[in-house]
N, C-alpha and C positions, 0 to 999 in steps of 0.2 A: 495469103497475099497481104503486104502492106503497102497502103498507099499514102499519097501527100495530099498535104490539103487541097491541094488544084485537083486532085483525082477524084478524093471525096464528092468535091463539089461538082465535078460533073456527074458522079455518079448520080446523084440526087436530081441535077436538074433533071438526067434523062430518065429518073425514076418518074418523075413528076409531069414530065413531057407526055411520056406514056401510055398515061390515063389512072396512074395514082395519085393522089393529093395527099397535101401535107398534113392533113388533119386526120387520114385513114393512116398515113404508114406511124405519126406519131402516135396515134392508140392501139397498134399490131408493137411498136416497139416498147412501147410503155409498161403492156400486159406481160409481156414475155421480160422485162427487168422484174414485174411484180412475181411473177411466179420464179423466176430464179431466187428471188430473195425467201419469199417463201419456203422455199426446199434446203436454201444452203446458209442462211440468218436465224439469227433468235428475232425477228421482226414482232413477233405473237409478246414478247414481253416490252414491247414499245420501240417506236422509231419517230427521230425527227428529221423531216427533208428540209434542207435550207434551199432556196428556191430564187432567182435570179429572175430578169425579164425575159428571155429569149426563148427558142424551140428546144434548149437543154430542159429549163424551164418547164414548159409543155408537158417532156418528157416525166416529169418528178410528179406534174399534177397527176397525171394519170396512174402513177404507181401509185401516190397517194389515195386517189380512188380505189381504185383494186385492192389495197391493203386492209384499206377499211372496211370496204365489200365482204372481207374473208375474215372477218373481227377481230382487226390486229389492233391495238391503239395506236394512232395517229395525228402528230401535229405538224402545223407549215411554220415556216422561219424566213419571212422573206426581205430579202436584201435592200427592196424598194417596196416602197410604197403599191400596194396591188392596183392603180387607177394606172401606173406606167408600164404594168405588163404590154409588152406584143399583143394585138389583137389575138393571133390564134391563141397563143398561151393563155391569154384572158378569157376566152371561150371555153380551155381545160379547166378555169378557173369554177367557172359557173357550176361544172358539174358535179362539182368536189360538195360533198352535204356539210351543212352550215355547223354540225355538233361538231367538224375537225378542229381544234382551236389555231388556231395562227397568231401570229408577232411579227413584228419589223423588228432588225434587227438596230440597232439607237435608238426606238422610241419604243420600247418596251422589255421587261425580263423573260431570258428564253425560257419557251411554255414546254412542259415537260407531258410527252402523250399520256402521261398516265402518272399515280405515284411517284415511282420509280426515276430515277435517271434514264434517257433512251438510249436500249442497249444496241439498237443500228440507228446509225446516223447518215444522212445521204445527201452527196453533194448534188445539186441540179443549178446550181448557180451561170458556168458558162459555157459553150460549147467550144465546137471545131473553129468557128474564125474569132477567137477571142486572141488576142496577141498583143506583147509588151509587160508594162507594171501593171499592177491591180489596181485600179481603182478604190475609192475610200468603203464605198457601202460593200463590195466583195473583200477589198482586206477586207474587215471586221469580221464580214463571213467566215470566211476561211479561219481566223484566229480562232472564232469561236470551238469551229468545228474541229482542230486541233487541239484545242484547250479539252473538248471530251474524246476524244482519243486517252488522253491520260485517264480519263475514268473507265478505260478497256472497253469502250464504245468501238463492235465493228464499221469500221466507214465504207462507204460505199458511193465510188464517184460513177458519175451516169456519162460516159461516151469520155470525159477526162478528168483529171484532177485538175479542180479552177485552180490557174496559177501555172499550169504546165501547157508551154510551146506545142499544140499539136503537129507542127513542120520538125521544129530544129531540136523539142525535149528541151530545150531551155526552161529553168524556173525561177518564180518570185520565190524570196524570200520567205514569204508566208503563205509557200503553195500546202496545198491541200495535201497532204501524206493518209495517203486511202489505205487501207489491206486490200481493196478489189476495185476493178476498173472495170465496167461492163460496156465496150466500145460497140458502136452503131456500123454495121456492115463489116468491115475492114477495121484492124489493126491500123494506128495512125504513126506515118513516122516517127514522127517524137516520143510517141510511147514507149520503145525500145531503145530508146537510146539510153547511154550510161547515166546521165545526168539526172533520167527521169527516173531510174529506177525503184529508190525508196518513196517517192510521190506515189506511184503508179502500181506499186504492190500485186498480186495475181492478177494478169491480165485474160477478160472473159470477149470472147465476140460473141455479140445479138445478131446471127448472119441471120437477113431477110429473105427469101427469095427473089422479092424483086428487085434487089441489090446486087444477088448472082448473077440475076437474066440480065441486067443491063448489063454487068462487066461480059457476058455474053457478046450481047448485043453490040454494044460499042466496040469489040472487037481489040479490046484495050488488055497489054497484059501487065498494065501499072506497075508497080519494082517487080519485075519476073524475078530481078536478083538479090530480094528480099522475101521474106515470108516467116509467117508464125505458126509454129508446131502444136496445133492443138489435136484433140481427137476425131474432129471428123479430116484430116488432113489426113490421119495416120492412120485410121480405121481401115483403109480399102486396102492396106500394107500388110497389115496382119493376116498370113495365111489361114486358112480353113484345113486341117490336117485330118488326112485321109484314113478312112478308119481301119485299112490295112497298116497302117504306120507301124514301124517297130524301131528299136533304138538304134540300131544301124543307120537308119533314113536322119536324125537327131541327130547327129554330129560326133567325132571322137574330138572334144577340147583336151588341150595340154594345159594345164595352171601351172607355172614358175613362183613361186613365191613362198615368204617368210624368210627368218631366221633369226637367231638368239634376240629374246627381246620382244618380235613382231611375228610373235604363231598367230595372233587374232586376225592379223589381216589378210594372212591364207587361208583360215578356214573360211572370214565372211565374202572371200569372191569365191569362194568351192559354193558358198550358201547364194551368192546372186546368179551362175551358172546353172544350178542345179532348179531352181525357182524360175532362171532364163527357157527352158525346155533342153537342154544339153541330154544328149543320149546318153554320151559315156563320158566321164569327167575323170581326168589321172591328173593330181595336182601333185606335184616334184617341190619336194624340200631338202634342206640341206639335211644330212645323215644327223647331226646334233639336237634335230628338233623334231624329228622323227615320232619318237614316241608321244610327244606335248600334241603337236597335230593328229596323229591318227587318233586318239584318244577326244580330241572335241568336233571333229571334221565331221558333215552330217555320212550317216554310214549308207549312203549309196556314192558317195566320194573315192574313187579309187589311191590310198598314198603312197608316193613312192618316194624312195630318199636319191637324192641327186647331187652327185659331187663339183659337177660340170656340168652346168647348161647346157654348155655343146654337146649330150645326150640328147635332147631333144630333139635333134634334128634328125638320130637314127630309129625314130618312133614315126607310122602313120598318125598324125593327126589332122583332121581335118581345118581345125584353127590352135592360135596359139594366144595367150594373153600373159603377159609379163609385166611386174614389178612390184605388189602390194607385198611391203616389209620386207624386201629384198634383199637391202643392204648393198653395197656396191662392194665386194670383196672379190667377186669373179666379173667388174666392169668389163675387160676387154672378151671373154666370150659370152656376155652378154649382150655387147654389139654385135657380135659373131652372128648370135642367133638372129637377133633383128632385122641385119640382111642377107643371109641367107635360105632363111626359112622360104618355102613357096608356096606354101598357103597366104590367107589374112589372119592377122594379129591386129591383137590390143597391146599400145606398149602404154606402160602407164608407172607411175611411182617413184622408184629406184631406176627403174629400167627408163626414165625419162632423164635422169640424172645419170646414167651412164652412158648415155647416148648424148647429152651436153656436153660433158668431161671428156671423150675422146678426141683423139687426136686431131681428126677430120672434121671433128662436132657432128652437125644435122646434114652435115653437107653426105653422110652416107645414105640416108634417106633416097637420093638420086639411082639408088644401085641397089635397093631390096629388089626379092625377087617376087613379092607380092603385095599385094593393100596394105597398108599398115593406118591402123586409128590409133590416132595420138588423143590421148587423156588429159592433158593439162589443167593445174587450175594456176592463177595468175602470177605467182611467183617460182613456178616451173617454166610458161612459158617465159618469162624474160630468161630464163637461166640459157632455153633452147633456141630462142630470138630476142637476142637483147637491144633492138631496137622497137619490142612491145613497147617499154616505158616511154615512147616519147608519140603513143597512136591508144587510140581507143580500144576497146575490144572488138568492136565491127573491121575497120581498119586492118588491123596486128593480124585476124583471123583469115585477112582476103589476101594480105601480102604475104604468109607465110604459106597459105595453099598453093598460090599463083607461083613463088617459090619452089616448093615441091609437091608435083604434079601427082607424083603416088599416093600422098599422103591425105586422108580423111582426117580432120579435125574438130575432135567436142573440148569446147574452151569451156572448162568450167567455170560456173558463180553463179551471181543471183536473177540469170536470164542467160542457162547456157547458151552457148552459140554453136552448129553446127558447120562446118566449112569444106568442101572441095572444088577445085577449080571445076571450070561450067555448070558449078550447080548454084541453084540460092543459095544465100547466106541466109541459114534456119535459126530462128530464136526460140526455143525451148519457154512453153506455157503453165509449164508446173512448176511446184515446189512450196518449200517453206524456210524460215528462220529456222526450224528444229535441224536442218539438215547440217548445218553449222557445227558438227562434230567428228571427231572421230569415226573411220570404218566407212562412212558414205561411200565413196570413191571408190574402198576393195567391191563393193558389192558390185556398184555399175559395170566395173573390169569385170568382173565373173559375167555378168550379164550379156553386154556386149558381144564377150566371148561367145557363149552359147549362143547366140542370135549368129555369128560370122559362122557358126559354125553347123547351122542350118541353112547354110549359104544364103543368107540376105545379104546384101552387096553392103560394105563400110557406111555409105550413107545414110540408108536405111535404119543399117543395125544402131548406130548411132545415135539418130532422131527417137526410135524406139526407146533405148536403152534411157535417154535424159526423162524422155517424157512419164514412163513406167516408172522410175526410181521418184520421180519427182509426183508422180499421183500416190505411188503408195506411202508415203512419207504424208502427204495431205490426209490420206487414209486411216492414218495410225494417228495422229489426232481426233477424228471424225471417233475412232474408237478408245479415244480415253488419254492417248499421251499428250501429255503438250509440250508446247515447241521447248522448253528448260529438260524434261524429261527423256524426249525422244532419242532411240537410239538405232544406230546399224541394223542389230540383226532382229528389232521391230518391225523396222522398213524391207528388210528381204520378206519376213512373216507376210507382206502386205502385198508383195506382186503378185499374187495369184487372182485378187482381189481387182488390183489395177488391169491385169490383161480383160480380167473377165468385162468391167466396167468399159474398157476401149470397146472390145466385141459389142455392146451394147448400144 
């Protein structure tokens, strides 16, 4: 669920209505940032919180406790003068033990918790109703806290990145550019939007309980026709497979793809299908690439060489996914296939580009004979809607479902988006910079695939499919690659990893 700041803020009053108070739910929200950072930060090798006067504020004192609590080194950086904290924030202040050192920031040099440079850095400077330009003591903040970013300091903004519109994702100039946003109840409009993007970096929710029972309670279904895909969204999606299962019950996918030049990227969606749970996997290449593919293709991969897509359609399969290195040389029965097939399909790649280039365009999409998920990343969709360029990604993503009503759409980038008409519009909560390469996108098609073809319905498989590719990619750092290093068939290595983690 995403909401707006007016939603927020009722959420809270009637947290607080209730019978919980703001000094209880600020120390439940505090502990639970302390212990996220704990698990997922180098915090144990120093952190500095820059620290504002407000209940974000608050917020930062209390992980600062906690941190120190747990023998992390720990210093405050505070924007004002500490006599002008909020009274409650001032009362977080008292608890905080006097060996943490602290600074203002213009009247003194910033204190470093230990030796060291601090290797997390945390914004607590503004919260949800902060709006407009920055003022003078939060710039500086914020420059500061940018300025260690260049020293590969993780940042860490608490509920927003100061500087960033929690309504419209509007930002200053000198907004906060976080790698992680650990937001309070709900995802906040502005967070997802394009604008905020490189500010707002992985975006994490602290859901509360008593943030869910009020959205209960009020009876409120704040943006129904927004929401963010994270894992307890997706968790109750993922079936429980029965221990009589056999690969029959698993799907029979078709894979279309490769040819001269691009064998890598039919074997790494044979490698996302096969890591997707597919029972039986027949990936079809052109007769010239034949031996290159069956020779690197993982060997439970069934290869078949295909002269004519329109082959496919005299095979039962239960899903189909098309275009990784495809080449557009058989473009018009590659449309063929597209709308005729009556299962669900991934079209994706080439086969996005042959379905732009036709005669008709996307306008056959109206006449498939079943679900089709469209793949796109942002300079395919203009090729397929060339009225993307003048709309957002939210936007582009609603008018082109609302368009074609059969069609499931994952817009790729760096907050995919999920779209079909009467559903939310899904923002996908994983990922990373490493993913910025070659092969990603084969892998997700094979994926996908598998998932359609264990009949999870397009939007499901979809939501899945981003959110999976985009943890085990964060995974495959966690294990040693980094985001320069990272590659495709790393990230397939890592979904078994990812599903087990959702399960969890």
């Amino acid at each position: 669920m995403i909401v707006s700041r007016a939603e927020m803020t009722a959420l809270e009053e009637h947290v607080f209505a209730t019978g919980s108070s703001a000094e209880v739910l600020m120390e439940k929200v505090g502990t639970a940032m302390a212990e996220w950072l704990l698990e997922h930060t180098p915090v144990r090798r120093g952190v500095l919180i820059f620290v504002g006067r407000g209940h974000n504020a608050g917020d930062g004192l209390v992980i600062a406790r906690a941190l120190h609590a747990a023998g992390c080194p720990v210093a405050l950086r505070f924007a004002h003068a500490p006599e002008r904290l909020a009274a409650l924030t001032a009362r977080m202040l008292l608890h905080v033990p006097g060996e943490v050192p602290r600074s203002v920031v213009g009247e003194g040099d910033l204190t470093k918790p230990c030796d060291q440079p601090p290797r997390v850095v945390i914004d607590a400077l503004l919260g949800l109703n902060a709006k407009g330009a920055l003022h003078i003591p939060e710039r500086a903040s914020a420059r500061e806290i940018n300025a260690l970013r260049k020293t590969h300091a993780q940042i860490v903004a608490v509920d927003l990145p100061t500087g960033v519109d929690a309504e419209t994702g509007a930002v200053d100039h000198d907004a906060v550019h976080a790698h992680d946003t650990l937001t309070v109840g709900f995802a906040k409009l502005g967070l997802v939007a394009d604008s905020a993007l490189n500010y707002v970096g992985r975006l994490h929710r602290m859901l509360h309980p008593s943030f869910t029972r009020a959205a209960r309670e009020l009876q409120i279904e704040f943006l129904a026709h927004e929401q963010l895909t994270d894992a307890a969204a997706l968790a109750p999606l993922l079936r429980v497979r029965p221990f009589d299962l056999h690969k029959g019950h698993c799907g029979r996918l078709g894979l279309l793809a490769g040819s001269t030049g691009m064998t890598g990227a039919a074997v790494l969606a044979a490698r996302g299908a096969l890591r997707g749970g597919a029972g039986l996997i027949y990936l079809h290449v052109p007769p010239e690439v034949l031996p290159i593919v069956a020779a690197s293709a993982p060997p439970e991969v069934m290869v078949r060489p295909c002269s004519d897509p329109r082959e496919l359609l005299n095979h039962r399969f239960d899903a189909l996914a098309l275009g990784p290195g495809l080449g557009s040389a058989k473009a018009e029965a590659v449309r063929e296939v597209i709308e005729q097939f009556g299962g669900p399909m991934v079209v994706d790649a080439d086969a996005l580009q042959c379905l732009a280039a036709g005669p008709s365009g996307t306008a056959r999409l109206d006449h498939c004979a079943g679900p089709r998920l469209l793949t796109p990343h942002a300079g395919e969709m203009q090729r397929l809607f060339p009225e993307a360029k003048h709309h957002g990604r939210a936007d582009t993503a609603r008018r082109f479902t609302s368009r074609y009503e059969k069609t499931t759409l994952l817009y790729k980038g760096a907050r995919t988006i999920v779209a079909q008409k009467g559903r939310p519009l899904a923002y996908n909560s994983t990922g990373t910079p490493g993913m910025a390469t070659g092969g990603m996108g084969d892998v997700l098609t094979g994926l996908c695939g598998a998932l359609l073809g264990q009949n999870y319905e397009a939007y499901t498989a979809a939501r899945l499919g981003a959110w999976l590719t985009g943890r085990a990619a964060e995974l495959c750092l966690r294990a040693g690659q980094s985001e320069e290093s990272l590659g495709a068939g790393d990230m397939a290595a890592q979904l078994g990893a990812a599903f087990q983690e959702l399960r969890r």
